[in-house]
C-alpha positions as CSV (number, residue, x, y, z in Angstrom):
1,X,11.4,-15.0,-7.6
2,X,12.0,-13.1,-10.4
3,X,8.3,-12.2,-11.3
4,X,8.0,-11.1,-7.6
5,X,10.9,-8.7,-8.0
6,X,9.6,-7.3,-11.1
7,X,6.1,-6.6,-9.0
8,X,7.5,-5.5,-6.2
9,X,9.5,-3.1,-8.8
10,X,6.2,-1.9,-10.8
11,X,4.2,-0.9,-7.5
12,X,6.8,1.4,-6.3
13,X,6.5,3.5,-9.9
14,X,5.2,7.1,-9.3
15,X,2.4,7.8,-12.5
16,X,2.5,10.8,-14.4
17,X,-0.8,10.8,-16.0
18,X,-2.6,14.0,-18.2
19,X,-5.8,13.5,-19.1
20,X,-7.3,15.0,-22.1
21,X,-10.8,14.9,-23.6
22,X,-12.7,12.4,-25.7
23,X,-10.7,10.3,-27.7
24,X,-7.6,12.3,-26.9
25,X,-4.5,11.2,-25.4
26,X,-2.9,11.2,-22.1
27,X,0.6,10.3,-21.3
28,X,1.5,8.0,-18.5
29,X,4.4,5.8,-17.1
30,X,2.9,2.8,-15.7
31,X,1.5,-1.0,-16.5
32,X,-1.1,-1.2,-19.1
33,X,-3.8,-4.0,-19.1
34,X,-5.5,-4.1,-22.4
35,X,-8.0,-6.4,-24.3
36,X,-6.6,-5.8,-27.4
37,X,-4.0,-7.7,-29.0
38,X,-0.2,-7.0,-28.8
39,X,0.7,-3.6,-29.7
40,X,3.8,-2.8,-32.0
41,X,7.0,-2.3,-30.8
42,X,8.3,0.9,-29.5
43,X,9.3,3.8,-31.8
44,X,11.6,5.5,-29.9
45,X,13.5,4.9,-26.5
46,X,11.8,5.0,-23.8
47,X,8.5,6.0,-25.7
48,X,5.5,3.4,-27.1
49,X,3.7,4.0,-29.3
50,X,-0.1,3.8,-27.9
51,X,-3.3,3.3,-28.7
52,X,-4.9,5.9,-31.3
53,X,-8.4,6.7,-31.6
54,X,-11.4,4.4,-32.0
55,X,-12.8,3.5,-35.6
56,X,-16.6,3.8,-36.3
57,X,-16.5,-0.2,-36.7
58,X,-14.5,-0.6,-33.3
59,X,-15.8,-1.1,-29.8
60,X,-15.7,2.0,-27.6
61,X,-12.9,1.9,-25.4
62,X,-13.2,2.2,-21.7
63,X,-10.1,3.6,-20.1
64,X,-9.5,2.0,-16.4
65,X,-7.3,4.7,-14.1
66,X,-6.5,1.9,-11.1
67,X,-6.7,-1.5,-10.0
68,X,-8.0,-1.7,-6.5
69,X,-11.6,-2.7,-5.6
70,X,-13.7,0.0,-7.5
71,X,-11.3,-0.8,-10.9
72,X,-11.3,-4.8,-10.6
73,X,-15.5,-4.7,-9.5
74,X,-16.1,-2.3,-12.3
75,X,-13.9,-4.0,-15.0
76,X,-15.5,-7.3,-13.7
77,X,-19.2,-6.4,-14.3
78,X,-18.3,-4.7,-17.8
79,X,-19.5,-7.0,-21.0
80,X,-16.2,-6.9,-22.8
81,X,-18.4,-7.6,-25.7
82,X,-19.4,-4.0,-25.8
83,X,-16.5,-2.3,-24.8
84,X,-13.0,-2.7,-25.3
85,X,-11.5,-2.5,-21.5
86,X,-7.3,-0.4,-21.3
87,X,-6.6,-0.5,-17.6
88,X,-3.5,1.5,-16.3
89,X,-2.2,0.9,-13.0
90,X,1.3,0.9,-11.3
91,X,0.4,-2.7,-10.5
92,X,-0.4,-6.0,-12.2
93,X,-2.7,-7.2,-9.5
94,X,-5.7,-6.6,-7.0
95,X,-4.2,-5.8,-3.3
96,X,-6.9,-7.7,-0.3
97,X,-5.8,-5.0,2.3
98,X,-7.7,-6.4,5.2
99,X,-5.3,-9.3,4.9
100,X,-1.9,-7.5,4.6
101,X,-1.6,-7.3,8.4
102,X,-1.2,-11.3,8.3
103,X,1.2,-11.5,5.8
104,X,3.6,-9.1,7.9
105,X,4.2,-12.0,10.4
106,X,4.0,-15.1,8.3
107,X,0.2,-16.0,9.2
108,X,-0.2,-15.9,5.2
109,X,2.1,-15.4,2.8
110,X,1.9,-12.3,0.2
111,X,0.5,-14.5,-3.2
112,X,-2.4,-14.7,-1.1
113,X,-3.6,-11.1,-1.5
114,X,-2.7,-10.5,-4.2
115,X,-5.4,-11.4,-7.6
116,X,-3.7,-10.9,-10.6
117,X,-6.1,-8.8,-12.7
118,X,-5.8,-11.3,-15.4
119,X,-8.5,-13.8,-13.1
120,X,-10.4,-10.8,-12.2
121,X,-11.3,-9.9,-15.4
122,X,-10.2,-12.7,-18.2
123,X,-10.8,-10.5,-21.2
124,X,-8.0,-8.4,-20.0
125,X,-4.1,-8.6,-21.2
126,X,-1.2,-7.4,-18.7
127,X,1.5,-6.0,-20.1
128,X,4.2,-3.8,-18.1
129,X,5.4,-0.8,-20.1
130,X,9.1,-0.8,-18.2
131,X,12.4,-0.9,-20.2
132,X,13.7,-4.6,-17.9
133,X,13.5,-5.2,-14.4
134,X,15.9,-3.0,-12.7
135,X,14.7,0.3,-14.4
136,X,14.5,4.1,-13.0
137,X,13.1,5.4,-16.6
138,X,9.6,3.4,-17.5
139,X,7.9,3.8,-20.7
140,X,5.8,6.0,-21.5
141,X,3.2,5.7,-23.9
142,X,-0.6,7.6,-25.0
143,X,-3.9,6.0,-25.0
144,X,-7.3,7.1,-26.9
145,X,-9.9,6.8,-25.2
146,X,-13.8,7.0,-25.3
147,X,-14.6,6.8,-21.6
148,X,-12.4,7.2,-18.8
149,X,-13.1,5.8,-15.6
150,X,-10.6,7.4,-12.6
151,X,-10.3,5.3,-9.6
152,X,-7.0,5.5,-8.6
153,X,-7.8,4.9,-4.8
154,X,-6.4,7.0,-2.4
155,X,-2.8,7.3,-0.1
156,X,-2.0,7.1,3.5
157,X,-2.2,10.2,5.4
158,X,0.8,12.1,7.2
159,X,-0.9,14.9,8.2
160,X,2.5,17.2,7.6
161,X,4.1,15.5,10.1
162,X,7.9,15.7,9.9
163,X,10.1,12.5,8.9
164,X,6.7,10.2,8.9
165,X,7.9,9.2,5.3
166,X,11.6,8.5,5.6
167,X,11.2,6.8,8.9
168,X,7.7,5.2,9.0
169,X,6.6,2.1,6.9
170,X,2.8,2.4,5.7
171,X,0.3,-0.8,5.4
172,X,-1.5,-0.5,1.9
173,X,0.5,-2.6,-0.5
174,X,2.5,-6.0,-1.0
175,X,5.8,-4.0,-0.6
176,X,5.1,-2.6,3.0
177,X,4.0,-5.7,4.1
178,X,7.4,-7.2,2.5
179,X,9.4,-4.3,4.4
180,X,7.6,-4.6,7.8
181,X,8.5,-8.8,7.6
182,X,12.0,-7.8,6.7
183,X,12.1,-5.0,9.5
184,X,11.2,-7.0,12.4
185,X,13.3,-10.2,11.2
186,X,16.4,-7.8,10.8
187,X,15.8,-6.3,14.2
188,X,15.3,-9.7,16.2
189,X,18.5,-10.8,14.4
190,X,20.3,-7.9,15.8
191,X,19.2,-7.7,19.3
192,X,21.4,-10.9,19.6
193,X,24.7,-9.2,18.4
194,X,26.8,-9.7,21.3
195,X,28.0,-6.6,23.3
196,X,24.6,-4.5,22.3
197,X,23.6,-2.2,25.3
198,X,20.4,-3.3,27.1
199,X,18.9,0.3,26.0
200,X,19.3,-0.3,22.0
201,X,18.2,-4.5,22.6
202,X,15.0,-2.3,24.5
203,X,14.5,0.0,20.9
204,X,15.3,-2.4,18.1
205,X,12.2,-4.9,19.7
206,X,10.0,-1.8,20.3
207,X,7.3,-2.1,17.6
208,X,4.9,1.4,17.3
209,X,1.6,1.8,15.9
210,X,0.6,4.9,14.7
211,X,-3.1,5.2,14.5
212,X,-6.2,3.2,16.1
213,X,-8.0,2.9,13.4
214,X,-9.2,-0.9,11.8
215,X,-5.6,-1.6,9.8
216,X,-3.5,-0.4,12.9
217,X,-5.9,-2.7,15.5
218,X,-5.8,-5.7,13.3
219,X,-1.8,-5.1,12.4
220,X,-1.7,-4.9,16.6
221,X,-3.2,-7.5,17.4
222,X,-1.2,-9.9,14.9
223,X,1.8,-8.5,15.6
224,X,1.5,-9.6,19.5
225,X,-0.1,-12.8,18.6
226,X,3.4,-13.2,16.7
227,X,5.2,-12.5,19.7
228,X,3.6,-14.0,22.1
229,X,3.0,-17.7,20.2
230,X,6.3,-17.6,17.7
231,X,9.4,-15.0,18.8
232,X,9.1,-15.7,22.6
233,X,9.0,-19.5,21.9
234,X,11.9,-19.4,19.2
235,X,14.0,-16.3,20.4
236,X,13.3,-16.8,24.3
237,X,16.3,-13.9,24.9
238,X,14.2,-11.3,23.6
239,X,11.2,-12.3,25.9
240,X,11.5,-9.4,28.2
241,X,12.4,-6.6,26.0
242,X,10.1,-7.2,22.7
243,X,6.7,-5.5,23.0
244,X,4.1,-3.2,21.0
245,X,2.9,0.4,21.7
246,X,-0.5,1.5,19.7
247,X,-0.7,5.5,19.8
248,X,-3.9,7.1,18.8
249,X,-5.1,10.6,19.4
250,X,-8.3,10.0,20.5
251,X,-10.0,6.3,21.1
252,X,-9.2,3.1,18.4
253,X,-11.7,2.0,16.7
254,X,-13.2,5.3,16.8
255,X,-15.8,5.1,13.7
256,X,-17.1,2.0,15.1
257,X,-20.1,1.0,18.1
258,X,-19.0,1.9,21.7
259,X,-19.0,-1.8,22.5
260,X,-16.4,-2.9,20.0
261,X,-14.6,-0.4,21.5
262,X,-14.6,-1.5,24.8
263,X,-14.3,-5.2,23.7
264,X,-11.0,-4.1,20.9
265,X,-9.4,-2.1,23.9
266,X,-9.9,-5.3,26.3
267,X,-8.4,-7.9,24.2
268,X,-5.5,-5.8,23.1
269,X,-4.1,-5.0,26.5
270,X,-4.7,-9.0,27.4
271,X,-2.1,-9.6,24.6
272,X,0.5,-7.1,25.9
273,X,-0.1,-4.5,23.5
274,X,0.5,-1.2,25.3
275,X,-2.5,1.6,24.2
276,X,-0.8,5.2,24.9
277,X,-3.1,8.7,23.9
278,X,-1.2,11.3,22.4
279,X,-0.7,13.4,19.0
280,X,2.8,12.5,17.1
281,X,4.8,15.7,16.8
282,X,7.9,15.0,14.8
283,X,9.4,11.4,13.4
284,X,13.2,11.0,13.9
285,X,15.5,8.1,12.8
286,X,15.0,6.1,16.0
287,X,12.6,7.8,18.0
288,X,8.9,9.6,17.9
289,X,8.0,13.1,19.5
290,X,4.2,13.4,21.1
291,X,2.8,16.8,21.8
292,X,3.8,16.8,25.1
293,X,7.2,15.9,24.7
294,X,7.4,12.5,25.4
295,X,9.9,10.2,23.0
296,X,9.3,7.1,21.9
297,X,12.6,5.1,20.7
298,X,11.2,2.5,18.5
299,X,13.0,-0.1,16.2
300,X,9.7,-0.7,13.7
301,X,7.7,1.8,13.1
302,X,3.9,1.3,11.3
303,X,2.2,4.3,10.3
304,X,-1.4,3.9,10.0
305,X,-3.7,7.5,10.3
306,X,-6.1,6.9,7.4
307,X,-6.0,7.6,3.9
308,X,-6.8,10.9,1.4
309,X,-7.0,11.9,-2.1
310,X,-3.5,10.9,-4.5
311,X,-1.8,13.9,-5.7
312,X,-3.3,13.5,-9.4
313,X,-6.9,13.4,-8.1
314,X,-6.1,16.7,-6.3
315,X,-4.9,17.8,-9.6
316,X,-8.2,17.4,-11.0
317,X,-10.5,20.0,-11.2
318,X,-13.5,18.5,-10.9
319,X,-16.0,18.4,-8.0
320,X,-14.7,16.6,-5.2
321,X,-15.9,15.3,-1.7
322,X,-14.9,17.9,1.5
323,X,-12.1,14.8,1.8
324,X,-10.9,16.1,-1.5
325,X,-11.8,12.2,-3.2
């Protein structure tokens, strides 16, 4: 599982990208997807050497920031014949999000949302720009370009909120899904550990859902299928003490018609998932704060509030929707 460490390694890479104007350069510290062939080897440590400027005789090249669905639909439509396609993204592949939720508990397993970009979009070359597998320092490298397209997506939302991202696990890519699998496994392992106090067996099998919204629903609602058909069958001492809370601040499902509201909230609470209203204060180690006071010891904890603008897109100064994308 090599390969899947290495992936797993390249999606958690922060970028660092500048971008400069037509066919200048900008720096950045992530994979690069080209269709051009292989690219010398590196001059320096830690540094490679790029892709200069265009030649009157060359195809224009069309700089891809990203690899989610804009990217992968955009690259996929482009006549490679015409244009020479550079994509830079911190991963290799194309991320099906409304499928992560299944993955967490087994229903599918993580190679199936994942598309490598490779069979999105044939014409293009993968090639990760990291000194081995277990690096902190990537390389770091400049591209020419002659259009640049930016759609580096967006990240989950925290709102300000104190210790959501030391003690929460988001839902937006192969590694959470891999953590949240790992989480709950670990925790039903040891709620068996003889001597544990009926209070901490109660907290490790707690499961918490931050956020109504259609990932938090759907990860519900699989999550409690899980329990319900699989750990209660298979771990029948935990029976009594596993369940899942879904907080949201208003109504799930919000956004959506009145009666799939209704019918989301109904089929939820058949499955044992416990609906609770109320705004998340502060995050601890083991335990939420709500407005009002109330704590919530939790063992898993899934934050899922929505999504904004990455910090380089609020870098940009360009025109921007009022969510700042």
């Amino acid at each position: 599982m090599a390969w899947f460490r290495n992936l797993i390694h390249i999606s958690g890479l922060k970028s660092s990208v500048k971008v400069n104007p037509r066919n200048m350069s900008f720096t950045t510290a992530l994979s690069h997807f080209s269709t051009l062939p292989s690219p010398p080897s590196a001059t320096a440590h830690n540094y490679y050497s790029g892709l200069g400027p265009t030649k009157p005789d060359e195809r224009p090249r069309v700089v891809v920031l990203g690899s989610g669905w804009a990217a992968c639909r955009f690259m996929k439509g482009l006549d490679t014949s015409l244009y020479d396609i550079v994509c830079v993204s911190p991963r290799n592949h194309m991320v099906f999000t409304p499928l992560l939720a299944s993955t967490c508990v087994g229903t599918l397993e993580f190679r199936s949302v994942a598309e490598p970009i490779g069979r999105i979009q044939p014409a293009v070359r993968c090639e990760t720009v990291t000194d081995g597998v277990n690096t902190i320092t990537p390389w770091k490298f400049d591209i020419a370009y002659d259009k640049l397209v930016i759609a580096l997506g967006a990240e989950a939302s925290t709102f300000g909120i104190h210790g959501v991202k030391e003690n929460a696990i988001f839902l937006r890519e192969v590694h959470h899904a891999v953590e949240i699998r790992r989480k709950l496994l670990l925790n039903l392992m040891l709620s068996d550990v003889p001597g544990i106090s009926e209070d901490e067996k109660r907290r490790l099998l707690h499961c918490v859902v931050v956020g109504g919204g259609p990932t938090g629903v759907e990860f519900s609602g699989e999550l409690s299928d899980f329990i319900m058909r699989d750990v209660r069958q298979r771990y029948a001492h935990v029976k009594d003490y596993i369940h899942v809370t879904l907080i949201e601040a208003n109504e799930i499902l919000s956004s959506f018609d009145d009666r799939l509201r209704r019918y989301a909230t109904s089929q939820l609470t058949k499955s044992g998932v416990r609906l609770v209203r109320g705004v998340v204060k502060d995050v601890k180690s083991q335990k939420i704060v709500l407005n009002d006071g109330t704590e919530v010891p939790y063992g898993l904890l899934v934050w899922s509030t929505g999504v904004g603008p990455s910090p380089f897109v609020r870098s940009l100064e360009v025109p921007k929707s009022p969510g700042g994308r």
